[in-house]
ZADO-1210 file (C-alpha; in nm, 4 decimals, padded with zeros to 6 digits):
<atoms>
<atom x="-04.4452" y="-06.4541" z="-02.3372" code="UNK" pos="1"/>
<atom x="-04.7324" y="-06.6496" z="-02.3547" code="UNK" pos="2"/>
<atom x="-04.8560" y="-06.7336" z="-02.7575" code="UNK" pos="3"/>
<atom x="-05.0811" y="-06.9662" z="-02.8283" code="UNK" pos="4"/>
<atom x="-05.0030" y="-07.0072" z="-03.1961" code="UNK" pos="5"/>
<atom x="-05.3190" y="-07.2342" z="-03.2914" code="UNK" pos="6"/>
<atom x="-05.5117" y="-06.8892" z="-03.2270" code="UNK" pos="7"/>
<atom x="-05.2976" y="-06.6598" z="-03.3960" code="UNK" pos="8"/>
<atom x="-05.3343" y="-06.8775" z="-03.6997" code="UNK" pos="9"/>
<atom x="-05.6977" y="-06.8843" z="-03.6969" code="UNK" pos="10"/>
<atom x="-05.6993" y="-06.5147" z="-03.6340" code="UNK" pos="11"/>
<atom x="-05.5186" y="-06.4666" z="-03.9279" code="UNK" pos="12"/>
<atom x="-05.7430" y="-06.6414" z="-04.1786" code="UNK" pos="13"/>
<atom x="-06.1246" y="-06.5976" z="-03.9593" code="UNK" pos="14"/>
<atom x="-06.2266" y="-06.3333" z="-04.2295" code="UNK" pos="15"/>
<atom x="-06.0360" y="-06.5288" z="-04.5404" code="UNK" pos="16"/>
<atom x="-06.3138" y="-06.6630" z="-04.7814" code="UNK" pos="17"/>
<atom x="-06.2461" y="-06.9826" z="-05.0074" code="UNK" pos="18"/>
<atom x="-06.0372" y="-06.8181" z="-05.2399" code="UNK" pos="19"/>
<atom x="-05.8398" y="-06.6842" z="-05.0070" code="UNK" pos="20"/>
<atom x="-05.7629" y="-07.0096" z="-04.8076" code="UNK" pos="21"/>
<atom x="-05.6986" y="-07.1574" z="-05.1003" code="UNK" pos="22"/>
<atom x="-05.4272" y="-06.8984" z="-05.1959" code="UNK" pos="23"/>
<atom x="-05.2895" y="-06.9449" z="-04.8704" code="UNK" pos="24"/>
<atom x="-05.2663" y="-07.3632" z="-04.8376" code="UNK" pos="25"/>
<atom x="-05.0729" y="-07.3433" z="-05.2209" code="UNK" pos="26"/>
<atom x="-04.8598" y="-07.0826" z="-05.1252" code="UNK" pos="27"/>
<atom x="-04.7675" y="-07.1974" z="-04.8039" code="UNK" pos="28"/>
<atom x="-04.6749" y="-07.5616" z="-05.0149" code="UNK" pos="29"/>
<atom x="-04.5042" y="-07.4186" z="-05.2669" code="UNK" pos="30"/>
<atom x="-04.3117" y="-07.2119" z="-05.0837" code="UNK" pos="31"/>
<atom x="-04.1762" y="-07.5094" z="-04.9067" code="UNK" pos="32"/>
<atom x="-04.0912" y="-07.3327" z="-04.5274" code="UNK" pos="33"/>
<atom x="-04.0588" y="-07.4950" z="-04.2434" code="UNK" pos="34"/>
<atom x="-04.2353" y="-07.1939" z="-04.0720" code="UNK" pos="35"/>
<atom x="-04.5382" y="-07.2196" z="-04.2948" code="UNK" pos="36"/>
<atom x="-04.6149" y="-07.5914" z="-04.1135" code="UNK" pos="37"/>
<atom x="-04.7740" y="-07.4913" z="-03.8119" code="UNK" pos="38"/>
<atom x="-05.0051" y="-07.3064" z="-04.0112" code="UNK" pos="39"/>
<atom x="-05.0970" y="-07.5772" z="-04.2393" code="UNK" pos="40"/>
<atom x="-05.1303" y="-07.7875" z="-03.9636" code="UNK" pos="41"/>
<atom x="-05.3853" y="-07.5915" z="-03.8449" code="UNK" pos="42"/>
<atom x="-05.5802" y="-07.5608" z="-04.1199" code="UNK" pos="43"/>
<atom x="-05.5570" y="-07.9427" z="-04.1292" code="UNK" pos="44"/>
<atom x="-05.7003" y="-08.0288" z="-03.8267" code="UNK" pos="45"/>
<atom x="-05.9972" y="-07.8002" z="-03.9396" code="UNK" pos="46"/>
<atom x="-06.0704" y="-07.9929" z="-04.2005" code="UNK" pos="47"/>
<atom x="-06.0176" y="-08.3260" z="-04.0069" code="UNK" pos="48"/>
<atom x="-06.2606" y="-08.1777" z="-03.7878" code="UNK" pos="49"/>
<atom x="-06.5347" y="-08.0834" z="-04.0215" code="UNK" pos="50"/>
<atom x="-06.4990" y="-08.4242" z="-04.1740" code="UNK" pos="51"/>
<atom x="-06.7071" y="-08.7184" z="-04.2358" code="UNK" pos="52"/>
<atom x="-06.5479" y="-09.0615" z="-04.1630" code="UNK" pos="53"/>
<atom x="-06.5738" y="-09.1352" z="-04.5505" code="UNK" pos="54"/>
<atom x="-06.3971" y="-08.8215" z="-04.6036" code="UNK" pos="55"/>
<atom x="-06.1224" y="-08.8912" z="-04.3554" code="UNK" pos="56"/>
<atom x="-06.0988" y="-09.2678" z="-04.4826" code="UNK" pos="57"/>
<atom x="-06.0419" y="-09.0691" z="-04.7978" code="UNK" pos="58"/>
<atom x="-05.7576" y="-08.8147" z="-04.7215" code="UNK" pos="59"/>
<atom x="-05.5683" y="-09.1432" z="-04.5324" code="UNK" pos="60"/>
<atom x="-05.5789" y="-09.3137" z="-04.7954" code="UNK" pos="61"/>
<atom x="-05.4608" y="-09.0010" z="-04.9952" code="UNK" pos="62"/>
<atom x="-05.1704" y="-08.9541" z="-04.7057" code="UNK" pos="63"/>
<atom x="-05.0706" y="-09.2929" z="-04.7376" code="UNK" pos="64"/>
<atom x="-05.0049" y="-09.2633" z="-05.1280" code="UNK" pos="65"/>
<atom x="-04.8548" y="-08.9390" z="-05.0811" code="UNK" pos="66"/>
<atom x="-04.5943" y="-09.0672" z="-04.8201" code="UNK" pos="67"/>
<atom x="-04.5500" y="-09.3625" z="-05.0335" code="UNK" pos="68"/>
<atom x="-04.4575" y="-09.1475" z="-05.3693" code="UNK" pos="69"/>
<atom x="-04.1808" y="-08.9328" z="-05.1603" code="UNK" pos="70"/>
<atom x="-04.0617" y="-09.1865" z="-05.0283" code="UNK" pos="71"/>
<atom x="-03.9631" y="-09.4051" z="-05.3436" code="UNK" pos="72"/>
<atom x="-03.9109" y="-09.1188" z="-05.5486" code="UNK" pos="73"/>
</atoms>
């Protein structure tokens, strides 16, 4: 079987508006499953895409707090 789950994902949210991708980014964090990853990796690399290099300085700098937090915690 071939799957290429990067388009499956993107299938499954192309007609999601901004409500609707934000529903699915909290969820998908809240919920906490290991399945739900892939998906928000995804949706990551669209942002990181669509970025500006302030904007990815930004959300590095954001990472690097966040790791630090659950990490100590």
């Amino acid at each position: 079987m071939d799957l290429n789950l990067r388009e499956a994902i993107l299938s499954n949210i192309a007609s999601n508006n901004q409500e609707q991708l934000e529903a699915t980014i909290v969820d998908a964090i809240q919920d906490g499953e290991e399945k739900m990853l892939p998906g928000l990796g995804v949706i990551f690399e669209l942002i990181w895409n669509q970025s500006n290099e302030e904007d990815k300085q930004e959300m590095i700098d954001a990472l690097e707090q966040g790791v630090k937090q659950a990490t100590t915690s």
